[in-house]
C-alpha positions as YAML, in Angstrom:
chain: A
units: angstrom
residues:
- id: 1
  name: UNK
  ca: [116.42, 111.27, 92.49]
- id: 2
  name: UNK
  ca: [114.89, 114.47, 93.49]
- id: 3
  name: UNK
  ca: [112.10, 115.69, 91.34]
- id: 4
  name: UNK
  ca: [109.55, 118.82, 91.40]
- id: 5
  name: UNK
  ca: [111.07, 120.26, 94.48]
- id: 6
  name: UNK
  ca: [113.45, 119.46, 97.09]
- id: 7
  name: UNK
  ca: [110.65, 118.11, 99.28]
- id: 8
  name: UNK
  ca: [109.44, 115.34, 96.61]
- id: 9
  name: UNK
  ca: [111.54, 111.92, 95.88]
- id: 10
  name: UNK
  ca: [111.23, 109.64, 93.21]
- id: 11
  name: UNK
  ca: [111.55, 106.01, 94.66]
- id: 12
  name: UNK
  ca: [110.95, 103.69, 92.25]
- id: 13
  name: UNK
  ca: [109.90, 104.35, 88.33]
- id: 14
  name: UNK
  ca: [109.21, 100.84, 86.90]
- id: 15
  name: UNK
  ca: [107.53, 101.91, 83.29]
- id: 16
  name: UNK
  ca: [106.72, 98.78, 81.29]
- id: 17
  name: UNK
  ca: [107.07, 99.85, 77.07]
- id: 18
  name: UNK
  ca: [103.70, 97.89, 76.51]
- id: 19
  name: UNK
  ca: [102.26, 100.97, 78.64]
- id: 20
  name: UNK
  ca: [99.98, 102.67, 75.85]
- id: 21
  name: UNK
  ca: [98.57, 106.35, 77.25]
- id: 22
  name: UNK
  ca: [95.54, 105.80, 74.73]
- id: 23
  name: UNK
  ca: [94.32, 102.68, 76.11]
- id: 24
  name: UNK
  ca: [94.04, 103.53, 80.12]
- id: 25
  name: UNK
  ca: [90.37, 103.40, 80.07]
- id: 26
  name: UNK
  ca: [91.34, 99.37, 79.92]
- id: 27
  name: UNK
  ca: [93.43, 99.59, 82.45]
- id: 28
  name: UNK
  ca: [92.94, 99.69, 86.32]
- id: 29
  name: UNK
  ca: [95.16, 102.51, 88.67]
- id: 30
  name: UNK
  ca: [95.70, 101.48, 92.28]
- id: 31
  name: UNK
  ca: [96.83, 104.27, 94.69]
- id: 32
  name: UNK
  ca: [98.35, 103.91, 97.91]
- id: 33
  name: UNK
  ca: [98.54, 107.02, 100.26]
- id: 34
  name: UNK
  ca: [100.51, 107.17, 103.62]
- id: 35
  name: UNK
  ca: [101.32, 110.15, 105.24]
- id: 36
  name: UNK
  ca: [105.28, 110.77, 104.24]
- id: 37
  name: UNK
  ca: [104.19, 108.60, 100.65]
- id: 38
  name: UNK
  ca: [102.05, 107.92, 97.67]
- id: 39
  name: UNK
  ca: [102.34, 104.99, 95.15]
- id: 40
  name: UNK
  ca: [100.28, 103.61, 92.44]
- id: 41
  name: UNK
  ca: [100.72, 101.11, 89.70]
- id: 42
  name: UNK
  ca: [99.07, 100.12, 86.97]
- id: 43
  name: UNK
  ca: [97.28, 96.93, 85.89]
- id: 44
  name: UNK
  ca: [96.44, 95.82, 81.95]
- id: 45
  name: UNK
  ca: [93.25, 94.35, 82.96]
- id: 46
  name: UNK
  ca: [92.77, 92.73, 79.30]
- id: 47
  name: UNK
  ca: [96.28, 90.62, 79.78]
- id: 48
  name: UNK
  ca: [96.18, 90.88, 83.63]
- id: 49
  name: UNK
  ca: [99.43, 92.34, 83.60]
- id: 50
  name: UNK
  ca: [100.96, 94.67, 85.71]
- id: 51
  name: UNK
  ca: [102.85, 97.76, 83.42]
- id: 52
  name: UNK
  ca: [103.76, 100.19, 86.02]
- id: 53
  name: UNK
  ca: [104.74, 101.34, 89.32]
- id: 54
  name: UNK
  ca: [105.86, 104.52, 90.73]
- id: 55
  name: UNK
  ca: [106.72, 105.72, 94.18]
- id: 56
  name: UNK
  ca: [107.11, 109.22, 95.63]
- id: 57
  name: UNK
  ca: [108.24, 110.19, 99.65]
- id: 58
  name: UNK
  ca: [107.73, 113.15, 100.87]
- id: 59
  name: UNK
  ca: [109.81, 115.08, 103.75]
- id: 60
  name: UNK
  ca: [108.65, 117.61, 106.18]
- id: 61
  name: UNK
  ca: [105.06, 116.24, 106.14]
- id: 62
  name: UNK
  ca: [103.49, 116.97, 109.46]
- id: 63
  name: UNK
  ca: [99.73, 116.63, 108.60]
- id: 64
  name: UNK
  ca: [97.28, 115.63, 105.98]
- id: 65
  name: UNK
  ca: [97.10, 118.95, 104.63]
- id: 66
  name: UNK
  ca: [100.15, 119.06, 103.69]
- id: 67
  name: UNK
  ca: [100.59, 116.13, 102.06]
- id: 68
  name: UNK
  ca: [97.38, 116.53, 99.67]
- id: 69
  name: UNK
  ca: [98.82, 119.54, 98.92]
- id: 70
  name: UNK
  ca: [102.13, 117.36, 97.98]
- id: 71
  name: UNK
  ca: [99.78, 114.52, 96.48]
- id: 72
  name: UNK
  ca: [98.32, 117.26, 94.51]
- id: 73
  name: UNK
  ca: [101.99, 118.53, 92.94]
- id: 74
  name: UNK
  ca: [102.84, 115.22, 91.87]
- id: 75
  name: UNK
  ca: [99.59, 114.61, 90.24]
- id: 76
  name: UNK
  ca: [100.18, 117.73, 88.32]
- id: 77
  name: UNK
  ca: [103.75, 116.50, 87.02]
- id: 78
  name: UNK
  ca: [103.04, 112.99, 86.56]
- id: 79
  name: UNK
  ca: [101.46, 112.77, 82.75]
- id: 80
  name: UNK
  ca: [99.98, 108.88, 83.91]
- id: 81
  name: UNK
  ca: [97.89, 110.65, 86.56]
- id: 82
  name: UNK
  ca: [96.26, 112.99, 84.84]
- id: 83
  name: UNK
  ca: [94.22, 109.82, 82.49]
- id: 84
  name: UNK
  ca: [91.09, 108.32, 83.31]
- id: 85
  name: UNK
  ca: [91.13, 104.51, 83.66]
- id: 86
  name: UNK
  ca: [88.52, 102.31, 83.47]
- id: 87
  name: UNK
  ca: [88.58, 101.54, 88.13]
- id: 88
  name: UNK
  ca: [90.52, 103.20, 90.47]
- id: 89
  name: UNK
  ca: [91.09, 101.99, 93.78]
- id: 90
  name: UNK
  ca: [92.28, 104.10, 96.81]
- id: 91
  name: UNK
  ca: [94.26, 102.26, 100.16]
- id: 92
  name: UNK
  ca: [94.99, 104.99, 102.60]
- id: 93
  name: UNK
  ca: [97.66, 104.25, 105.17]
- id: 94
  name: UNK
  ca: [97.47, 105.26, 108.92]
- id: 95
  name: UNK
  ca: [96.96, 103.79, 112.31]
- id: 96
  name: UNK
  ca: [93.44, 105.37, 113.14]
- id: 97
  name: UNK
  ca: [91.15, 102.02, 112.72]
- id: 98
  name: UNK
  ca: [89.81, 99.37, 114.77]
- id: 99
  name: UNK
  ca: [88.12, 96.42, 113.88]
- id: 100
  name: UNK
  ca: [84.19, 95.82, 115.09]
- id: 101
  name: UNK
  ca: [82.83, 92.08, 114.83]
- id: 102
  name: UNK
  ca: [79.91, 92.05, 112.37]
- id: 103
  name: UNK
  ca: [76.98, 90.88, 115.19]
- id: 104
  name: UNK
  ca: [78.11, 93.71, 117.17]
- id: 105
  name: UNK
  ca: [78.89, 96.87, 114.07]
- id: 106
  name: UNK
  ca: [75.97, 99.59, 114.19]
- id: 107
  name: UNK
  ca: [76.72, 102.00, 111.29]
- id: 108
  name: UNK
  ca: [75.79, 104.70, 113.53]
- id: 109
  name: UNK
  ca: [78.36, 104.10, 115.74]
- id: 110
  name: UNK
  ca: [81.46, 104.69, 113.86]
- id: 111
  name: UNK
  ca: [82.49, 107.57, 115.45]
- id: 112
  name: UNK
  ca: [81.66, 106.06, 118.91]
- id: 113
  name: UNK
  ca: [84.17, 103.12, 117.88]
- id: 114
  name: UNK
  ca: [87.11, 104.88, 116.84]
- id: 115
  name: UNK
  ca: [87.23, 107.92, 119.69]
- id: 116
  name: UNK
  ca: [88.66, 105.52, 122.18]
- id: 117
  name: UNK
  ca: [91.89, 104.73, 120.15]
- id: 118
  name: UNK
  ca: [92.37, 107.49, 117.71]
- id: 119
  name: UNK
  ca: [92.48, 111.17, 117.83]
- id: 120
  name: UNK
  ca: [90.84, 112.54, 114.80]
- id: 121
  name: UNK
  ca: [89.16, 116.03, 114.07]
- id: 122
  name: UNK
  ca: [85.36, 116.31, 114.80]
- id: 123
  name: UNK
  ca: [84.81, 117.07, 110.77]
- id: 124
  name: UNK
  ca: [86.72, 114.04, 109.43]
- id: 125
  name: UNK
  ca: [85.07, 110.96, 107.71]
- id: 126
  name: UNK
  ca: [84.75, 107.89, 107.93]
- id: 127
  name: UNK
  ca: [85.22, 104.50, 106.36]
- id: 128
  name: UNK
  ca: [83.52, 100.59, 106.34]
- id: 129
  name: UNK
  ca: [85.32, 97.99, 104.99]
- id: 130
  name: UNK
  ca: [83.69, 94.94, 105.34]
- id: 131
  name: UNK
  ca: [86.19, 92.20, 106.34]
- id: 132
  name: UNK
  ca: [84.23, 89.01, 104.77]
- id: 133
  name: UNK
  ca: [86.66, 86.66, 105.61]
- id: 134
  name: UNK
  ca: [86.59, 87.24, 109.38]
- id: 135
  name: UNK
  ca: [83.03, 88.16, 109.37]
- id: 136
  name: UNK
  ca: [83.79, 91.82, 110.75]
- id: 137
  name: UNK
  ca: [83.74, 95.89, 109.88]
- id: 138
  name: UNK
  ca: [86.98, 97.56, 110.16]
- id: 139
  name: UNK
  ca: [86.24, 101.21, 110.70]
- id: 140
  name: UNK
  ca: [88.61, 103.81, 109.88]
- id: 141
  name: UNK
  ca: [89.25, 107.71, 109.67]
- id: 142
  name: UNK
  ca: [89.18, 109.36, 106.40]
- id: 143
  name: UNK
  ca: [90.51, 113.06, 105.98]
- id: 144
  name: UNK
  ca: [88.68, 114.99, 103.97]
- id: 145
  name: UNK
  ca: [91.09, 116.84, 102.56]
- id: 146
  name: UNK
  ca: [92.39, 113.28, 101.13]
- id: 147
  name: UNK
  ca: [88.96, 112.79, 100.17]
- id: 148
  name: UNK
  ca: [88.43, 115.75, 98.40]
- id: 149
  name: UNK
  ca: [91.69, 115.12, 96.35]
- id: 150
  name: UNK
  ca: [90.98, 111.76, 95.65]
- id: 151
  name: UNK
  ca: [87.39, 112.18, 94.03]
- id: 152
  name: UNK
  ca: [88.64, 115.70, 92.47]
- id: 153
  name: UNK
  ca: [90.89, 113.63, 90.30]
- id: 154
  name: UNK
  ca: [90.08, 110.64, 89.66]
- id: 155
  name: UNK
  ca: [86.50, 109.85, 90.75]
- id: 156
  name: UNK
  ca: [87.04, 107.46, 93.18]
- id: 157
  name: UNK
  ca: [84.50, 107.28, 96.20]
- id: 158
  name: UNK
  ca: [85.60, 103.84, 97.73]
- id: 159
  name: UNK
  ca: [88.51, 104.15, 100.06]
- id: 160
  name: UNK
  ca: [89.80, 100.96, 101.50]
- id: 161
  name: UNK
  ca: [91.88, 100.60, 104.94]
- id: 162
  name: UNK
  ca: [95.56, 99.53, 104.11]
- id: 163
  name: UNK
  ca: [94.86, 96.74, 106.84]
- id: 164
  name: UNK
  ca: [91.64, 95.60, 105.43]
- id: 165
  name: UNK
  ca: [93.48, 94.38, 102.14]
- id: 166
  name: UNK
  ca: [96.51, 92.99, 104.87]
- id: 167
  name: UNK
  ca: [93.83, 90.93, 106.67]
- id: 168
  name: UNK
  ca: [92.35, 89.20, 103.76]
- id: 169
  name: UNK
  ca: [95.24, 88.37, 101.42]
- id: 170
  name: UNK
  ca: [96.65, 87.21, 104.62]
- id: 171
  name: UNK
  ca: [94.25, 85.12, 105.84]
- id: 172
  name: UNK
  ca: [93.39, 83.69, 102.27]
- id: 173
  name: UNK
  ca: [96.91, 82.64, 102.22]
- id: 174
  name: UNK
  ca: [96.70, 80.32, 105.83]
- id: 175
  name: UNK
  ca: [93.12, 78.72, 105.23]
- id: 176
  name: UNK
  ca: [94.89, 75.87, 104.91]
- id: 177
  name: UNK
  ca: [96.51, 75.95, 108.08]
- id: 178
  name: UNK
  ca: [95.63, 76.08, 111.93]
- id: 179
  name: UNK
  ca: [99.32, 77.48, 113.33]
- id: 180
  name: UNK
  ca: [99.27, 80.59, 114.06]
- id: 181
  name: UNK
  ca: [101.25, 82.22, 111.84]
- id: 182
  name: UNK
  ca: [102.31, 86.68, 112.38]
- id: 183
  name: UNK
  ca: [102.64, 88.84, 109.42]
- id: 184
  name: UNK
  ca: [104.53, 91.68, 109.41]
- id: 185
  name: UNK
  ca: [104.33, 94.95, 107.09]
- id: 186
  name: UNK
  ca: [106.48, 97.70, 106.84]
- id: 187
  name: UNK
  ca: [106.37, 101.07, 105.62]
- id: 188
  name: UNK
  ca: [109.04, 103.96, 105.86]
- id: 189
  name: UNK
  ca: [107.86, 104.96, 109.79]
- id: 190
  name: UNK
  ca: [105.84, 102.19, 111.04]
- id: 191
  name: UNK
  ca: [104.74, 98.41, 110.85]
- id: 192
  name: UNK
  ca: [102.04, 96.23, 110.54]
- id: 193
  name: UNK
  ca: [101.67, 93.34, 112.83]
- id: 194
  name: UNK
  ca: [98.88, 90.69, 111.90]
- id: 195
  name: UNK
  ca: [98.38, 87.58, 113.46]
- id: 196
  name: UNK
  ca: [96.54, 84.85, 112.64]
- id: 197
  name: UNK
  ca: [95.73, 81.36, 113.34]
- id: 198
  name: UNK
  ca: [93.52, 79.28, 110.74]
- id: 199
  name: UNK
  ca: [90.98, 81.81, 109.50]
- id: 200
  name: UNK
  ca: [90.75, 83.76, 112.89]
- id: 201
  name: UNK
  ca: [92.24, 87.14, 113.15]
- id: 202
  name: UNK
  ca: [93.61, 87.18, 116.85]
- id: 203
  name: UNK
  ca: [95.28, 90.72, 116.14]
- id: 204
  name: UNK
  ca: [96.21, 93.39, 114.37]
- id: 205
  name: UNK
  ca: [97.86, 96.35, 115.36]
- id: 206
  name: UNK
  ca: [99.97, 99.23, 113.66]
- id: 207
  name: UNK
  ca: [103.25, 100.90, 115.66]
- id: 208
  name: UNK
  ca: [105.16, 104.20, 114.76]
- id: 209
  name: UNK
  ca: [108.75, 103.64, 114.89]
- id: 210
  name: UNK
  ca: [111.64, 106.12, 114.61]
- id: 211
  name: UNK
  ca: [114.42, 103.75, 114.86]
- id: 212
  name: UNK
  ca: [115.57, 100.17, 114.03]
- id: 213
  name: UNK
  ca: [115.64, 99.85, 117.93]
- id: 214
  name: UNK
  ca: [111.83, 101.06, 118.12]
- id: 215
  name: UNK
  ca: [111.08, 98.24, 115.16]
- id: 216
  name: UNK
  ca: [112.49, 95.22, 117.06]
- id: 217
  name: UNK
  ca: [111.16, 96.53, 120.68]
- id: 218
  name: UNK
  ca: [107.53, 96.73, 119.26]
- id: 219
  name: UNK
  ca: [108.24, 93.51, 117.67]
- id: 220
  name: UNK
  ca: [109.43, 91.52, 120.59]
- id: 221
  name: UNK
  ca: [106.72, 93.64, 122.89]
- id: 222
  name: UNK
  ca: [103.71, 92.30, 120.86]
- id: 223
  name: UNK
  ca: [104.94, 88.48, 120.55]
- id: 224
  name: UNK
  ca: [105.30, 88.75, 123.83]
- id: 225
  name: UNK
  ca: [101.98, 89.46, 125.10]
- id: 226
  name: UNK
  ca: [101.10, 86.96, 122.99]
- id: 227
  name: UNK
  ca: [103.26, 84.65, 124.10]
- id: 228
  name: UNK
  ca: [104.57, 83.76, 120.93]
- id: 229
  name: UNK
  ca: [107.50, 81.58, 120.98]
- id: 230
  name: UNK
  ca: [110.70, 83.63, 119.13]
- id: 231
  name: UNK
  ca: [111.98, 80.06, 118.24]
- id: 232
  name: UNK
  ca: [108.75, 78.54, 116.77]
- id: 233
  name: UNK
  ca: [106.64, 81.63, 115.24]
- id: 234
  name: UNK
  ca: [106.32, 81.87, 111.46]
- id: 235
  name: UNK
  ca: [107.15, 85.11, 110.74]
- id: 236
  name: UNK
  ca: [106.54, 86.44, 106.62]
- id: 237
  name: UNK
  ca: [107.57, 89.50, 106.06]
- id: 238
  name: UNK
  ca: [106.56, 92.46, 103.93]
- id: 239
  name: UNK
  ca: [106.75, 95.56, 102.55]
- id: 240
  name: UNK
  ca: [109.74, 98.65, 102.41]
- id: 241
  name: UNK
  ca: [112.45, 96.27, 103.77]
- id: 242
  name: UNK
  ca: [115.62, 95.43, 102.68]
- id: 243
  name: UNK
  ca: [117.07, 91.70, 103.00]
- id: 244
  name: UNK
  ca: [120.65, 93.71, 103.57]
- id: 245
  name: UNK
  ca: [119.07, 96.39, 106.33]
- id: 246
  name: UNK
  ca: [119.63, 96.51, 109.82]
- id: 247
  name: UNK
  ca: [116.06, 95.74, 110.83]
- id: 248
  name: UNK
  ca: [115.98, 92.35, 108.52]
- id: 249
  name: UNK
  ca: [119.36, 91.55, 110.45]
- id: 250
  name: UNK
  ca: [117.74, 92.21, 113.96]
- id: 251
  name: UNK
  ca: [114.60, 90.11, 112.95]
- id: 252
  name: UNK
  ca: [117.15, 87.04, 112.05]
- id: 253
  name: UNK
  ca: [118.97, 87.79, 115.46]
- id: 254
  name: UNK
  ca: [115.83, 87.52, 117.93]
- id: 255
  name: UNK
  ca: [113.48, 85.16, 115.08]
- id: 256
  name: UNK
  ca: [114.43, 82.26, 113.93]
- id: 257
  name: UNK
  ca: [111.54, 81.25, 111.31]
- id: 258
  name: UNK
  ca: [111.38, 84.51, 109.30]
- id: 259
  name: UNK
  ca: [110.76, 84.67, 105.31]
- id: 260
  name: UNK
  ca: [109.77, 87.59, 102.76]
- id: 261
  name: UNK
  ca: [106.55, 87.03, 101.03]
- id: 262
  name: UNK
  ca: [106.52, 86.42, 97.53]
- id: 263
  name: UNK
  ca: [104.10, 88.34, 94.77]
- id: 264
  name: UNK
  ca: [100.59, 87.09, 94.38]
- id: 265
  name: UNK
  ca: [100.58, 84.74, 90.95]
- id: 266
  name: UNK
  ca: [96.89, 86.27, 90.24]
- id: 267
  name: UNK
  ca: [98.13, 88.82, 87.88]
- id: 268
  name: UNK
  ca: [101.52, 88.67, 85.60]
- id: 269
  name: UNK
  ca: [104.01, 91.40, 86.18]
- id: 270
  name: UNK
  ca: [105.91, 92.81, 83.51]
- id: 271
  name: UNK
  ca: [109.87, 91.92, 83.50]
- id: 272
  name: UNK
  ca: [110.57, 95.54, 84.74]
- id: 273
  name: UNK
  ca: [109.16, 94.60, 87.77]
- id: 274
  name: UNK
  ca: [111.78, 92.38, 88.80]
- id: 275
  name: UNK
  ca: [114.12, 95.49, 89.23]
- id: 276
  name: UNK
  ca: [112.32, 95.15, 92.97]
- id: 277
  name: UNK
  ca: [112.19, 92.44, 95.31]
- id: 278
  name: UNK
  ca: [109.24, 90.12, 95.38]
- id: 279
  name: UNK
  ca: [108.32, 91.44, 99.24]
- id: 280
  name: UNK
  ca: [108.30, 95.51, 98.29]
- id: 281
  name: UNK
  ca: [104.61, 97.15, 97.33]
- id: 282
  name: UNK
  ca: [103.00, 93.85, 98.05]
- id: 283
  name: UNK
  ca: [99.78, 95.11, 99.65]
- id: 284
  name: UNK
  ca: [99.63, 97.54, 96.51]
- id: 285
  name: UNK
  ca: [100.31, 94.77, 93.83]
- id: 286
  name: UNK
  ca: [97.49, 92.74, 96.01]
- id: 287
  name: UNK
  ca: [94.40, 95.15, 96.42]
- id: 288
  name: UNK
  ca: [92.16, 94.47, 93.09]
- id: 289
  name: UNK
  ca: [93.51, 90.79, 93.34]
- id: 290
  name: UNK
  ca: [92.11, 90.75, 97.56]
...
């Protein structure tokens, strides 16, 4: 459904009736930001329950101007948005982060880090999740016109990498294992590929694709200079995917050991919730939990 203008869609509105607007300063907002999308949902922290979710995609969204500018419309339409809550955390969604091993991170050097595989402006900030689970930093570009919105409206001064919640729900989930297992994420326009064996993190690596053809290719590409075996790899599987799409039929075709994750038991979801499959919004549902 379109809503606010013809730019702005509505992609999922999962409103839970236990939702009460005069008890959010007990409840916890998590926000997700990409750059064609923004998400939150909505956590009773008292029951540890999950009450809402909401999704908006933007079109014709060429930079991060304008889509703080889009972030900014919704917030002004969306009555849940404008309440304070008692935490608010931010995951921001791009491919402009690298991940520094702790013995080696100087926090001096962040800019140093990232101008070898990112092209950012010379006034942007930038980020420091520390990766405690792999003992590293994962340093990442923050635009500070994001920024600025973000604070402006709700406070928050803590934004986390989307692949620095990936890596640790991920790796939490194989401690118990020492086969390397890949993870895959995906969003509207790219994909997340993590892979990890035991508690190590050999890689992780995001890829812009245009086409189910460009999804696959990247796919195959990066198990192969890996030299991951197509037939043996355990491959879970995340994210905006649909079990009836073209690019969950090509990953059956050239994988043979694939499987959508299912939700994190930490927190309860409300019954409204299961109007989505398990797999969709998972790093969102995940990031207080992780």
């Amino acid at each position: 459904m379109e809503t606010g203008n013809n730019h702005t869609k509505t992609i999922h509105n999962i409103v839970d009736e236990a939702y009460n607007a005069s008890s959010t300063l007990l409840y916890h907002l998590s926000i997700q930001i990409g750059l064609n999308e923004f998400s939150y949902c909505i956590l009773d922290l008292k029951n540890n329950k999950f009450l809402i979710l909401k999704s908006y995609q933007y079109d014709k969204i060429f930079n991060w101007t304008q889509l703080a500018n889009a972030i900014e419309n919704t917030i002004k339409t969306d009555e849940m948005l404008k309440s304070k809550y008692k935490s608010v955390s931010v995951l921001l969604e791009h491919n402009q982060f690298t991940i520094i091993p702790a013995p080696l991170f100087d926090n001096n050097n962040q800019k140093d880090y990232l101008k070898f595989n990112a092209d950012f402006e010379q006034n942007q900030s930038f980020g420091n999740d520390i990766l405690k689970s792999i003992e590293a930093h994962n340093v990442f570009v923050i635009p500070n016109v994001v920024e600025k919105l973000i604070f402006n409206y709700f406070g928050a001064n803590k934004i986390t990498h989307h692949t620095s919640a990936l890596i640790e729900s991920f790796i939490k989930s194989t401690k118990n294992s020492n086969e390397k297992q890949l993870f895959v994420n995906v969003h509207v326009s790219s994909f997340d590929f993590v892979l990890i064996e035991g508690n190590k993190l050999i890689c992780c690596n995001s890829f812009h694709v245009h086409s189910k053809e460009d999804f696959i290719y990247y796919l195959l590409f990066a198990c192969e200079q890996f030299k991951l075996n197509p037939e043996k790899i355990k491959l879970v599987v995340s994210g905006d995917i649909e079990k009836s799409s073209d690019k969950y039929t090509d990953l059956y075709k050239y994988l043979r050991n694939v499987s959508l994750i299912g939700r994190n038991n930490a927190s309860h979801h409300s019954y409204k919730f299961d109007e989505i499959p398990e797999h969709f919004y998972y790093n969102l549902l995940n990031h207080y939990s992780a």
